[in-house]
C-alpha positions, 0 to 999 in steps of 0.5 A: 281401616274404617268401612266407610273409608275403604267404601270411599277408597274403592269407590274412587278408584273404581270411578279412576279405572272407568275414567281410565276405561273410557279414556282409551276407548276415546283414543282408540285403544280397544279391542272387539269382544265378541257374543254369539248371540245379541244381548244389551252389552254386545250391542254392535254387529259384526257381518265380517264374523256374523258375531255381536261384539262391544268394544272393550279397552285393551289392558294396559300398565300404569307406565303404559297408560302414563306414555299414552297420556303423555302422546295424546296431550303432545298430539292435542296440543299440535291440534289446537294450535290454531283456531281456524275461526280466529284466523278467518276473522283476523283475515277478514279484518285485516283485508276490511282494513286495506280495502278501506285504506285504498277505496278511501285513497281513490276516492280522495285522488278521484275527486280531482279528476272528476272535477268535482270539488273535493270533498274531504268528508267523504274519504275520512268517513270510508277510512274511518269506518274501516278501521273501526270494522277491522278493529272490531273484527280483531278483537271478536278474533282474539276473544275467541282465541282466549275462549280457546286457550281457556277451554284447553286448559280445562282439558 
């Protein structure tokens, strides 16, 4: 095999196993490695054993690693299922929507107890700007649930 190709093979893989290093320091897969003196790689303190220690990822096999990621994408896809942003806006939408509906409503039967002359230009207003603001609020919350959906797919 040619020098520059095993140079580029082994570089590649050590930039997998870091990934790899890192990916289940995010999960949560370490263990503490412990010093008894302080040093730049054992930055953390550890008063229950007076020792300094760093977090290390536990060794794992190819096949556990692969369960592993499989779990976390299972669990991640159960937390992302809802945007919680999204769902206050569609709220807020919808009830900017029915509000208006009913004030446009009273103000359109109102007008007759009054006894004022009625006044159709005043409920049509309040039902229109309703629906235009639910409907903006609507479409703001479906593009942050599309900014999401693509956001996890690149993941």
């Amino acid at each position: 095999m040619h020098a520059k190709v095993k140079s580029f093979i082994e570089r590649k893989e050590q930039e997998k196993a870091k990934e790899r290093e890192q990916h289940l320091i995010a999960l949560g897969i370490v263990e503490k490695e412990y010093s008894e003196r302080q040093h730049p790689d054992y930055p953390n303190w550890d008063p229950d054993t007076g020792k300094y220690y760093r977090i290390v990822p536990i060794e794992v096999t190819d096949e556990e690693y692969d369960m592993i990621c499989s779990y976390a994408k299972e669990g991640k896809k159960e937390r992302l299922g809802r945007n919680s942003v999204a769902s206050a806006l569609k709220t807020v939408a919808w009830l900017i929507i029915i509000i208006g509906i009913v004030v446009g409503l009273i103000t359109a039967i109102g007008s007759e107890y009054i006894g004022s002359e009625y006044d159709g230009g005043l409920p049509l207003t309040i039902w229109l700007s309703a629906i235009i603001a639910g409907v903006l609020f609507l479409g703001f919350a479906e593009v942050i649930i599309l900014l999401q959906t693509i956001a996890n797919k690149m993941d």
